[in-house]
C-alpha positions in Angstrom: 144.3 226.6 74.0 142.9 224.9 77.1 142.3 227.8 79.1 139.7 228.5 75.5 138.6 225.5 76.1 137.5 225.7 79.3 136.3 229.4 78.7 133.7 228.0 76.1 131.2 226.6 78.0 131.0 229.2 80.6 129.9 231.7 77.7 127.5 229.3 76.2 126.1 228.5 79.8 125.8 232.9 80.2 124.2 232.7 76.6 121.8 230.5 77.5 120.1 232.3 80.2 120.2 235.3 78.4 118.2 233.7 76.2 115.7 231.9 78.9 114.7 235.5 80.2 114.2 237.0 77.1 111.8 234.5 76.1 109.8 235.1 79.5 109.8 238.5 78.9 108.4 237.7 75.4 105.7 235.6 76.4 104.3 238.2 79.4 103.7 240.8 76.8 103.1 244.0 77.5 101.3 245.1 80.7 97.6 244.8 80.1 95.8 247.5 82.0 92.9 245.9 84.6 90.8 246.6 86.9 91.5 244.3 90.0 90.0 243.5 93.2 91.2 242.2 96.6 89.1 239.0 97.4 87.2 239.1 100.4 85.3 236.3 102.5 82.1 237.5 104.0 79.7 236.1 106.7 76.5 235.0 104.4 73.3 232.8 105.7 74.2 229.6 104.4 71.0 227.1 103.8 70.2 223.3 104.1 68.2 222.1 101.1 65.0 219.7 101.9 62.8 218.0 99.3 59.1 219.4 99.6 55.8 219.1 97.6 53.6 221.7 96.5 49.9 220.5 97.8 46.7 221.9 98.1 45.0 223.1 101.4 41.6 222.4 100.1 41.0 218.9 98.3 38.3 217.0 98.3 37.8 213.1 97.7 33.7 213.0 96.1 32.1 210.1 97.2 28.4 208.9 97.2 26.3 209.1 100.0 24.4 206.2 98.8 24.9 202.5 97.3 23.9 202.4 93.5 25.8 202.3 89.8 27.2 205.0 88.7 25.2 206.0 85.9 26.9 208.8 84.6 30.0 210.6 84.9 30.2 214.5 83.4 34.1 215.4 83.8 37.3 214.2 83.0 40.6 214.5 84.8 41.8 217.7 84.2 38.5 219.5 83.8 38.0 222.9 85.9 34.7 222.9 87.9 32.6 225.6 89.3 30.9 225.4 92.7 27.6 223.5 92.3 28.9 222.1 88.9 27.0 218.4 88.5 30.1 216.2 88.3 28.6 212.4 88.4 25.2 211.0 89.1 24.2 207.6 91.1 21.4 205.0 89.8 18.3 206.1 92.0 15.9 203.6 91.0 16.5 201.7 94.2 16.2 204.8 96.6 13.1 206.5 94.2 11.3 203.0 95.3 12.8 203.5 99.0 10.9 207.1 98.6 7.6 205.7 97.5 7.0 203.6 100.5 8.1 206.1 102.9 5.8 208.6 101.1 2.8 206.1 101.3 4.0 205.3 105.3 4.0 208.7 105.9 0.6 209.3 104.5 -1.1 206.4 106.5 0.9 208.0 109.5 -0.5 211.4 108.8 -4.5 210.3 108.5 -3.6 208.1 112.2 -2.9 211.3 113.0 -5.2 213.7 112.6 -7.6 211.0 113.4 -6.3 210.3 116.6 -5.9 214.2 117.2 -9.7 215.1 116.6 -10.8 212.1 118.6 -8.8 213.2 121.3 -10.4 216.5 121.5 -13.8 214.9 121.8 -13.2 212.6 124.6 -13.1 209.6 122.7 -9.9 208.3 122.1 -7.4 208.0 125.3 -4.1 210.4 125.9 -2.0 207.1 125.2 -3.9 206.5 121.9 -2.7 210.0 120.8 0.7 209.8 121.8 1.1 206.6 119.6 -0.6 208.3 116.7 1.9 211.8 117.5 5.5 209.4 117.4 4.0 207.0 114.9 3.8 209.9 112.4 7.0 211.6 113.5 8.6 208.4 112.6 7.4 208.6 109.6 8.3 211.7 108.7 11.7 211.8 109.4 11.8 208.5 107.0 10.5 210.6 104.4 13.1 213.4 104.9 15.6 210.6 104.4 14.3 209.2 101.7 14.1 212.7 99.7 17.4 213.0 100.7 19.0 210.1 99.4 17.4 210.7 95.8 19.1 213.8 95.9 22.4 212.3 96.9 22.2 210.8 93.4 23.2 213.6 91.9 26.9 214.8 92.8 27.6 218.4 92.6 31.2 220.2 93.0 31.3 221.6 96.4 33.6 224.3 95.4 35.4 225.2 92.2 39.0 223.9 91.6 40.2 221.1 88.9 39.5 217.8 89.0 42.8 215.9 89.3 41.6 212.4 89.6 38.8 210.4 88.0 38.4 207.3 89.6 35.3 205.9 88.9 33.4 205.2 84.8 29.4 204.3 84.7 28.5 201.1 85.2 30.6 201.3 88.4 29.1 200.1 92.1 29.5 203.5 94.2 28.7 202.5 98.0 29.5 205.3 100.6 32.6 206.6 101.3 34.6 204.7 98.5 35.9 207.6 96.0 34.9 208.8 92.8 36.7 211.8 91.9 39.1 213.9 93.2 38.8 217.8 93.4 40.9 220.3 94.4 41.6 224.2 94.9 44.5 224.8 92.9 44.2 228.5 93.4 44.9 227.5 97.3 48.3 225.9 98.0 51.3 225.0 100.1 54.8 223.8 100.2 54.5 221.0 102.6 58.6 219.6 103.7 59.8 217.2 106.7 62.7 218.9 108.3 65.2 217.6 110.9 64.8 218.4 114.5 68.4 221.2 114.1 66.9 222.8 111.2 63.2 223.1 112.9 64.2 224.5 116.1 65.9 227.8 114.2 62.4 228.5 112.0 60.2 231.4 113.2 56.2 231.1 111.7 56.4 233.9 109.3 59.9 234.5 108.2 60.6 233.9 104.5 61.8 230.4 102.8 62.4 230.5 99.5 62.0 227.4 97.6 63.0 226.1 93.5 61.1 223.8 91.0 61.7 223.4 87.8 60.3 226.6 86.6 62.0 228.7 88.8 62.7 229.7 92.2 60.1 231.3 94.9 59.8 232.0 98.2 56.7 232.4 100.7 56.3 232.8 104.3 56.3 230.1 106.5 52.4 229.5 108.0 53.0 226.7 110.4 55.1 224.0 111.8 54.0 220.7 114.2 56.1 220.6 116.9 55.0 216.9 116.8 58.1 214.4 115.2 57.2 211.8 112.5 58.1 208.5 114.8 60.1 206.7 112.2 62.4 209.5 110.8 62.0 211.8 113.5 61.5 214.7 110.9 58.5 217.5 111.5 56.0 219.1 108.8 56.6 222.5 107.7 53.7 224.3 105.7 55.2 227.4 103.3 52.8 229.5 101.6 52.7 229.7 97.3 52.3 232.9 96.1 49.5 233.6 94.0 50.5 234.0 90.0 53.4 231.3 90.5 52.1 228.8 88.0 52.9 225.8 90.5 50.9 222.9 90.7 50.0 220.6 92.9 52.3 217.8 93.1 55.4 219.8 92.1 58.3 218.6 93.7 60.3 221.4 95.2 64.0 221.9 97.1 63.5 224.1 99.8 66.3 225.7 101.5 66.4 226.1 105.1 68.3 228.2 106.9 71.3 227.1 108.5 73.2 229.8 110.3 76.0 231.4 108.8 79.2 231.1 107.1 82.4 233.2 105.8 81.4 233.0 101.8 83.6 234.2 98.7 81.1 235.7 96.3 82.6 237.9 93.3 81.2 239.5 90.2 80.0 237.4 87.4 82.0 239.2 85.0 85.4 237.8 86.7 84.4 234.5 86.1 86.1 233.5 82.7 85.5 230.2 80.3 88.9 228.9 78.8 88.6 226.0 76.5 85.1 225.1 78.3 86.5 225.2 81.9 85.4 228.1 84.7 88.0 229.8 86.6 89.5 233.2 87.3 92.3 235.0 86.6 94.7 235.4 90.0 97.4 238.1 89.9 100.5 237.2 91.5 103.0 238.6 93.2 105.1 239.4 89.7 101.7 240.8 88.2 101.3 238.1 86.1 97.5 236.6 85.8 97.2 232.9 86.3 93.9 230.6 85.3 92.6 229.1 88.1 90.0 226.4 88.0 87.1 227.2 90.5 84.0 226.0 91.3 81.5 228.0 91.4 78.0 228.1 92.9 74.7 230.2 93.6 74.8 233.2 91.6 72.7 235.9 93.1 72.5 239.7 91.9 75.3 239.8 89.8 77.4 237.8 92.3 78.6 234.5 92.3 79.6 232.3 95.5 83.1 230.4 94.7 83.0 227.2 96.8 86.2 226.3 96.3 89.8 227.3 94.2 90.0 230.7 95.6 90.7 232.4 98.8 90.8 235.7 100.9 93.3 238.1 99.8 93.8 236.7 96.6 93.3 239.5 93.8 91.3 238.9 90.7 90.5 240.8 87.6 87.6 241.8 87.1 86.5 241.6 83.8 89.1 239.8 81.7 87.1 239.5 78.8 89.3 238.2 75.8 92.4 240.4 76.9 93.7 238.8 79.4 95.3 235.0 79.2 97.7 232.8 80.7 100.6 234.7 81.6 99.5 238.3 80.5 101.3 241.4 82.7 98.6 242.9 84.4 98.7 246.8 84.9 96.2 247.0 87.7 94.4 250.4 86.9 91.8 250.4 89.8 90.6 247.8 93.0 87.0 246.5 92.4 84.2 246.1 95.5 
């Protein structure tokens, strides 16, 4: 009776794990059969990212040439101009009256003269007389010019076509010279203008290609210029990248522009082998017993059909590729071919 005893739990013990790797068995499943592929790590460019601003190369601030009210103003911010397109005009009452008198100075200049000219050539005036006469109405006539000039500064014209982007001035308004009124630009003409560090501006070649994101999208351009010159205070220098025609950018589009910044062993693998289980990203590792395992990864860039996995998985790991709704936690993976 005690040697039963004692007997008994040995064969419940042997039971027991009977039992344990039957259920193991059960949950694995049948083999699933899966394409798999070795992971590699490969030397890729790998890139700092700067802020940068999309600007235009040709922008003008319109200002008068002359001090008067502004007496009229034809656009609105926003408005697209043509070359020669009247965009304001200046009260000219003050310099119409400036052109008056230098009209009737002129003309009293002019009759001095020819006076002085015709007396001259009969011996009755002296050479000195003449010479008085001769800068007296040169004088005068360069006044006049001036004056007919500054009437026509009353009326300001586009000097190119572009869009207006700022309105700064409404009638009624004291215009004096150089204070201004409206801004133009070319916004068929632009630039991605960045400040990069002194590392990341010694490795950029004037004409290589920089791509660069917005909100809209991602471009890239070739690089026009950089000054070697540093900003002073953040010891940073000014790059200038080209826009594309037919990019829809704007100016004043903030930008992230990635610089290049030599190179580094990268995993990148297809998109397809990147799964969603119960909202989380990860992949599906096979181990050593052929079982697949969820692992949490992060991913980043994706980039013709490849993603780059910065962190969760590493060389020599295998993956499947495309475990769809098949494969889960624990399925037996038949590996039927290695992917790229």
């Amino acid at each position: 009776m005690k040697t039963l005893l004692l007997l008994l739990p040995l064969l419940l013990l042997t039971a027991g794990c009977h039992s344990d790797r039957d259920q193991v068995g059960a949950e694995a499943g049948p083999a699933v059969n899966a394409a798999v592929m070795v992971v590699r790590a490969a030397p890729t460019p790998i890139y700092a990212t700067v802020p940068g601003n999309v600007v235009s190369t040709r922008r003008a601030e319109i200002a008068s040439r002359l001090t008067g009210y502004v007496q009229s103003v034809k656009v609105q911010a926003g408005d697209r101009v043509q070359a020669g397109q009247p965009l304001l005009s200046i009260d000219s009452s003050d310099v119409t009256g400036q052109l008056q008198q230098a009209q009737a100075v002129f003309d009293e200049a002019d009759i001095n003269y020819q006076r002085a000219t015709n007396l001259y050539a009969k011996g009755v005036t002296t050479k000195v007389q003449l010479d008085d006469a001769t800068r007296g109405y040169a004088t005068a006539k360069a006044a006049l010019q001036m004056a007919r000039a500054a009437v026509g500064y009353a009326d300001i014209k586009a000097p190119f076509a572009g869009l207006v982007v700022d309105k700064l001035a409404d009638p009624g308004d004291l215009a004096t010279p150089g204070k201004p009124l409206l801004v133009l630009e070319d916004e068929r003409s632009l630039e991605v203008q960045s400040y990069v560090p002194d590392d990341l501006y010694a490795a950029l070649r004037v004409g290589e290609d920089i791509s660069y994101a917005a909100e809209t999208g991602s471009y890239h351009g070739r690089l026009q210029s950089k000054v070697q010159a540093a900003d002073a205070q953040t010891h940073t220098h000014l790059v200038r990248i080209e826009v594309p025609a037919g990019t829809g950018l704007m100016s004043g589009r903030y930008v992230r522009v990635n610089i290049p910044n030599g190179e580094a062993p990268v995993v990148r693998v297809p998109a397809s082998a990147v799964a969603v289980r119960a909202g989380i990203s990860g992949v599906f590792v096979v181990g050593a017993d052929g079982q697949a395992h969820f692992r949490l990864v992060r991913a980043g860039e994706s980039r013709d059909g490849q993603v780059e996995i910065q962190s969760g998985l590493g060389a020599g790991e295998r993956i499947v590729l495309s475990p769809g709704d098949r494969i889960d936690n624990g399925t037996l993976v038949a590996a039927t071919g290695t992917g790229p």
